[in-house]
ZARO-542270 format. One record per residue (C-alpha): residue number from 1; residue in one letter; x, y, z. Coordinates in steps of 0.2 Angstrom, whole numbers, plus 5000, padded with zeros to 4 digits. Each point is the difference from the previous one (the first is absolute). Example, Ala and Ser with C-alpha at 12.3 -4.5 7.8 and 13.67 -1.06 7.14 Angstrom:
2
+-----+----+------+------+------+
|   i | aa |    x |    y |    z |
+-----+----+------+------+------+
|   1 |  a | 5062 | 4978 | 5039 |
|   2 |  s | 5006 | 5017 | 4997 |
+-----+----+------+------+------+
//
This chain:
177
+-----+----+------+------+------+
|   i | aa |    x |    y |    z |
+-----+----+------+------+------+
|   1 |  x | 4915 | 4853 | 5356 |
|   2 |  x | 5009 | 5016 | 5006 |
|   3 |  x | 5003 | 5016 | 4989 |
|   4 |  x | 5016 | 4996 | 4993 |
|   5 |  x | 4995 | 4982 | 4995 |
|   6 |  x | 4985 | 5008 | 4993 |
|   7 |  x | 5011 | 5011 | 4990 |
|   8 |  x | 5011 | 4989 | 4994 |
|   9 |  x | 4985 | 4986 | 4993 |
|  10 |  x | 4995 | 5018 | 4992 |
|  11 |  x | 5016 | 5001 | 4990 |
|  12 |  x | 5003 | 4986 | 4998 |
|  13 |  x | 4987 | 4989 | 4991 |
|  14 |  x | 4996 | 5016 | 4987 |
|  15 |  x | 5018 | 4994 | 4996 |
|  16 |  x | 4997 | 4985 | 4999 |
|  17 |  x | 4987 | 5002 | 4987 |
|  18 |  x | 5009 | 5013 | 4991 |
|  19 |  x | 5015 | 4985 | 4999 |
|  20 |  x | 4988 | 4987 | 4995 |
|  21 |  x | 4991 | 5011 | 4987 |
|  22 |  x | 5018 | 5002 | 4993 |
|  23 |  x | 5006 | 4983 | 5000 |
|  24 |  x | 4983 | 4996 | 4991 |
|  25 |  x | 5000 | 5013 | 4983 |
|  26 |  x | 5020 | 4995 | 4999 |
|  27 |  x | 4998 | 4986 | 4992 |
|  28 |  x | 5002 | 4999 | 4981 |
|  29 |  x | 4987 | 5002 | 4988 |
|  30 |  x | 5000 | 4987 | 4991 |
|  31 |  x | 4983 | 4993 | 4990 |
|  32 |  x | 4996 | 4983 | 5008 |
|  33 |  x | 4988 | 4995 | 4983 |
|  34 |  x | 5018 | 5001 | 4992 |
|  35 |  x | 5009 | 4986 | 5011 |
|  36 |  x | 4996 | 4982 | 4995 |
|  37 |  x | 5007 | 4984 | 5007 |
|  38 |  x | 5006 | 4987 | 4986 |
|  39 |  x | 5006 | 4984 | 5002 |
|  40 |  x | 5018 | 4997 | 5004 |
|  41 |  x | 5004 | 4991 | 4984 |
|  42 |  x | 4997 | 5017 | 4991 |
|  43 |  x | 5016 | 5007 | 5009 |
|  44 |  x | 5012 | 4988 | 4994 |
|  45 |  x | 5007 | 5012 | 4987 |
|  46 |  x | 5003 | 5013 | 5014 |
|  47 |  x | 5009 | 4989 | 5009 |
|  48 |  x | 5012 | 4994 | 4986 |
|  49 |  x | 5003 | 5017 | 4994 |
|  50 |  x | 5005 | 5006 | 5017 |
|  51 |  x | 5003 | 4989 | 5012 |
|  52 |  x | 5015 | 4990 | 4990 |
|  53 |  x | 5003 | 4989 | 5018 |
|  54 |  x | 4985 | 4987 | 4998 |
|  55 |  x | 4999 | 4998 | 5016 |
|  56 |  x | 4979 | 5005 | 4998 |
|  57 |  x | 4984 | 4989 | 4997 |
|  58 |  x | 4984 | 5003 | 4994 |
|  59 |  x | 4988 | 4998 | 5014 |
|  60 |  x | 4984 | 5006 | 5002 |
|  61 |  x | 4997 | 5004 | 5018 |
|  62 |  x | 4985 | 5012 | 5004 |
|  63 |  x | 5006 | 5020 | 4997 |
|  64 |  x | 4988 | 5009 | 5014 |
|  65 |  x | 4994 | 5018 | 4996 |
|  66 |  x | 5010 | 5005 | 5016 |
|  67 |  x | 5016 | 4993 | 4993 |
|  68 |  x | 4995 | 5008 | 4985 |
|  69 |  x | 4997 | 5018 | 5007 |
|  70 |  x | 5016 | 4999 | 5009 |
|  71 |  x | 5010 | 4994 | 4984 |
|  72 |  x | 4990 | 5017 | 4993 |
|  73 |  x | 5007 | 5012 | 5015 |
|  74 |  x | 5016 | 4996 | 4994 |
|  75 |  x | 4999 | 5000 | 4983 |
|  76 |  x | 4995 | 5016 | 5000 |
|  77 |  x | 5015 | 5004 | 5009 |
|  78 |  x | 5011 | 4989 | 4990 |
|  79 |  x | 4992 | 5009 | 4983 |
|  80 |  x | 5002 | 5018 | 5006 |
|  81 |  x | 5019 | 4995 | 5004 |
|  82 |  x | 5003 | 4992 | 4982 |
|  83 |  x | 4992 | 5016 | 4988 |
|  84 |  x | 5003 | 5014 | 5013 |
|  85 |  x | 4993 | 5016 | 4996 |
|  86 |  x | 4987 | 4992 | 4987 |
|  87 |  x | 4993 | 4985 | 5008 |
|  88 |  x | 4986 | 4993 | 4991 |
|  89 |  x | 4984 | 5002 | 5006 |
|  90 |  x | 4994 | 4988 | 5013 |
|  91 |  x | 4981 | 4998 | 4995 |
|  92 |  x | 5005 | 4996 | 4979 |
|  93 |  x | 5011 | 4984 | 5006 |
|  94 |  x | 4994 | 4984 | 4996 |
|  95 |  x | 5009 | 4987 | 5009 |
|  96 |  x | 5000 | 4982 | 5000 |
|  97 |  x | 5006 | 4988 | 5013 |
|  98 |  x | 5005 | 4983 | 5002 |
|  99 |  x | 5006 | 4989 | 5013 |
| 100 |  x | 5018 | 4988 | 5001 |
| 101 |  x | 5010 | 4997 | 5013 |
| 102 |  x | 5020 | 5003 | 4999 |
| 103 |  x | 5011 | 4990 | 5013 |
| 104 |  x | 4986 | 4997 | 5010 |
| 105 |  x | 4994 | 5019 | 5002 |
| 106 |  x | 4983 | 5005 | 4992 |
| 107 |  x | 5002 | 5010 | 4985 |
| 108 |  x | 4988 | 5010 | 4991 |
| 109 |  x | 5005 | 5003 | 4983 |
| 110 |  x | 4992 | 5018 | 4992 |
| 111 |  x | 4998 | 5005 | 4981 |
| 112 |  x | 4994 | 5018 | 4999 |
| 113 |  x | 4995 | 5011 | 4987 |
| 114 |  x | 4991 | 5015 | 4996 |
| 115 |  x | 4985 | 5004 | 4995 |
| 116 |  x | 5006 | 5010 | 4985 |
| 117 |  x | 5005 | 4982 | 4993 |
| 118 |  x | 4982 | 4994 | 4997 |
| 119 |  x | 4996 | 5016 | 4990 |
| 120 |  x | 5017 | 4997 | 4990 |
| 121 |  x | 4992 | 4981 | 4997 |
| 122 |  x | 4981 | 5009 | 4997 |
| 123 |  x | 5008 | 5009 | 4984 |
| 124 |  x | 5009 | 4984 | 4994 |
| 125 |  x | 4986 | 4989 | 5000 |
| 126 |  x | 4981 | 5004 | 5001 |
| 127 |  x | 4996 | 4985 | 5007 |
| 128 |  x | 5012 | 4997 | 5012 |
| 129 |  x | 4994 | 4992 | 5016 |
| 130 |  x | 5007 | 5012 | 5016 |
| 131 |  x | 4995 | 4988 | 5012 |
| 132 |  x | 5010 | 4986 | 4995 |
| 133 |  x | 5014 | 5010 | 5015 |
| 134 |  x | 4987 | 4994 | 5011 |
| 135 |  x | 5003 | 4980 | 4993 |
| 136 |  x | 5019 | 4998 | 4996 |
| 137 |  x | 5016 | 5010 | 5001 |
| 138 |  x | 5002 | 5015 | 4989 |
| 139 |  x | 5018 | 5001 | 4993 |
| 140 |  x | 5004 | 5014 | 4987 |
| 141 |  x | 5015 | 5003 | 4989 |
| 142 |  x | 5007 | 5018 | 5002 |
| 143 |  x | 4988 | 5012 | 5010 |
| 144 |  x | 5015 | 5006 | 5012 |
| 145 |  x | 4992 | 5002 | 5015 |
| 146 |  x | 4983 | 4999 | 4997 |
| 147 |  x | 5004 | 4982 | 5003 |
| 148 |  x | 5010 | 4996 | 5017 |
| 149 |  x | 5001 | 4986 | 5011 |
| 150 |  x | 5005 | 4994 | 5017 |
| 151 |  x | 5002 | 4986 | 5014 |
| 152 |  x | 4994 | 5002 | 5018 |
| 153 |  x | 5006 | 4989 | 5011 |
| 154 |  x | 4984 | 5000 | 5015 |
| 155 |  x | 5011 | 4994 | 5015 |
| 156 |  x | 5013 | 5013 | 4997 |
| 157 |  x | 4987 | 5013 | 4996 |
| 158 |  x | 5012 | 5007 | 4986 |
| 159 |  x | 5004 | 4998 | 4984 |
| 160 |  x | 5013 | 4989 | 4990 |
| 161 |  x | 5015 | 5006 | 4992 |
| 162 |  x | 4996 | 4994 | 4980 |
| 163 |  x | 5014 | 4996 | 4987 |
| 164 |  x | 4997 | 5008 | 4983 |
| 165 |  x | 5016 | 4997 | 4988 |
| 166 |  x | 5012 | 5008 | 5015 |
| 167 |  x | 4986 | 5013 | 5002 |
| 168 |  x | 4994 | 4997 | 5020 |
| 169 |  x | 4984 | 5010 | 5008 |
| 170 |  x | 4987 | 4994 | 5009 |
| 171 |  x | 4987 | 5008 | 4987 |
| 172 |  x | 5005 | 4996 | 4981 |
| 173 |  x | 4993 | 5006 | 4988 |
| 174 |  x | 4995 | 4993 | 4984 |
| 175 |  x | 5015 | 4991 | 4990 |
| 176 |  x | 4996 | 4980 | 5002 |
| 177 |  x | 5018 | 4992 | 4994 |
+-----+----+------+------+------+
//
């Protein structure tokens, strides 16, 4: 190697790291103890309230992690864009995810809430069991958006445009019809 390819080798894998180490912290922060897979059956309400087209199924094909942490980048993304200057805190979200298909695509339906709800649920009810997020879909009345939800279509890598009385995002939050 000669003393401009030495040179450049020198300048160039240091920025290789630096871009690597980047790409690496920029993903979002979520918590992944707060993420659970649930059966597809359990986002049939989802689907009704928002997807008016019944063109989906309840299919429960196996969510990997990978397809889960690349659902995550972008729903960070898409959650930043949908409350602007006060996104919620990544890390307090709980999310829960659950598998269909719509016109043949993969879907992954998501209900997410903040953690701030379970404390709400620990003053009404002593006894309440918090884990039962963990088991079957947690639907609230009221709450705004401590409650949201959204469908992810895995093929397109983006998010589906949901119907809410006229009302269309690809995040809504909490105001099941």
């Amino acid at each position: 190697m000669n003393a401009v390819g030495f040179r450049l080798w020198s300048v160039a894998v240091p920025a290789l790291f630096a871009v690597l180490h980047s790409v690496a912290g920029a993903g979002p922060q979520f918590d992944e103890t707060k993420r659970v897979v649930l059966p597809s059956e359990a986002g049939i309400r989802i689907l009704k309230w928002y997807v008016a087209d019944g063109n989906w199924t309840m299919e429960d094909w196996l969510v990997s992690s990978g397809e889960l942490d690349h659902l995550e980048v972008r729903l960070a993304t898409a959650l930043a864009k949908k409350f602007g200057s006060g996104p919620p805190i990544l890390a307090s979200i709980y999310r829960q995810y659950m598998p269909a298909r719509w016109n043949g695509l993969r879907l992954i339906v998501v209900n997410g809430f903040d953690e701030t709800m379970f404390d709400m649920e620990k003053l009404l009810d002593k006894s309440a069991d918090l884990t039962q997020w963990k088991r079957e879909l947690l639907v609230s009345s009221g709450g705004g958006c401590l409650q949201w939800r959204a469908v992810y279509m895995v093929e397109q890598n983006r998010f589906m445009v949901l119907n809410d009385l006229g009302h269309h995002a690809t995040i809504l939050c909490n105001a099941p019809k």
